[in-house]
N, C-alpha and C positions, 0 to 999 in steps of 0.2 A: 504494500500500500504506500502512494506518495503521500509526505507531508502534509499536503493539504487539506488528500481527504482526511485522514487520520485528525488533522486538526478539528474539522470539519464536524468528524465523527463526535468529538471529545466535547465538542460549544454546549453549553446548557440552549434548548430551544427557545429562540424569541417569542414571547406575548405576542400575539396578533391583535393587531387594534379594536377595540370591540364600536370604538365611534366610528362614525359617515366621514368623508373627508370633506363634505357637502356642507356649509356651515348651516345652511337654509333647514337642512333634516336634524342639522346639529342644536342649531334652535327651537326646532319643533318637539325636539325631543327633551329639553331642558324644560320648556315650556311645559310640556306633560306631566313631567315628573314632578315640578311646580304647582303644578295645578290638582295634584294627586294627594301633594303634602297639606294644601289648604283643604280639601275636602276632608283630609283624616281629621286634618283638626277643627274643620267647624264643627262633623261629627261627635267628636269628643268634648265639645261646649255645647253642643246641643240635649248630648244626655245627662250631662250634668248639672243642665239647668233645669230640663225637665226632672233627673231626683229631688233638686232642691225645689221646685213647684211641688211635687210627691208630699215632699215632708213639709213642708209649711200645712197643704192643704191638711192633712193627716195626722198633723199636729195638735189638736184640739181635741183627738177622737183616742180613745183607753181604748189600749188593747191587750188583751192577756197573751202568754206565750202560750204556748202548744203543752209544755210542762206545769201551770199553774190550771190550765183550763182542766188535763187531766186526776189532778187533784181533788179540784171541785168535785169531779164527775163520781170519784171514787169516794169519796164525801157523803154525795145523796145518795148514791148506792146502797154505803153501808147505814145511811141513818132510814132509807126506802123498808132495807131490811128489819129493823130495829123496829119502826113501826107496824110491822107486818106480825111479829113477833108479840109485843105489846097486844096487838089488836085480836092475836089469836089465846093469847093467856087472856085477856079481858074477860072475852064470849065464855071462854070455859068457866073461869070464876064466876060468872052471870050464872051460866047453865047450873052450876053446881050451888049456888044462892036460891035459886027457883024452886030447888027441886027438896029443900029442906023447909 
């Protein structure tokens, strides 16, 4: 092998330009890229100002979490029961009054 190629061989491979040499597409493509970045970020002001519409509006309204509400619920359950309970010793004590 001569010199050259062998040098040839040995070179790390040049990057190939990934821009237009066309400044007109080189423009149009800044521009895009421009105009992709103002959209993410109006995007990103847009849902942030609807949260904070969200929470103002919802702000004035009591909400219980998911773990407080199931609290309650196990609450009237057992006090549903208890009643039920009460309400079935009552009758018998009645029945058992009546019958003396």
């Amino acid at each position: 092998m001569s010199e050259d190629r062998l040098a040839h061989l040995c070179k790390p491979p040049q990057k190939e330009k990934m821009q237009s040499q066309n400044p007109i597409i080189a423009d149009l493509v800044k521009l895009a890229n421009s105009a992709a970045g103002t959209m993410a970020g109006m995007t990103r002001e847009a849902r942030e100002s609807a949260r904070e519409r969200m929470r103002e509006a919802f702000g004035g309204i009591d909400f219980v979490s998911r773990e407080e509400f199931e609290t309650v619920k196990a609450m009237a359950q057992k006090a549903r029961e208890q009643a039920d309970a009460l309400e079935a010793r009552l009758a018998a004590l009645e029945a058992k009054s009546s019958k003396q």
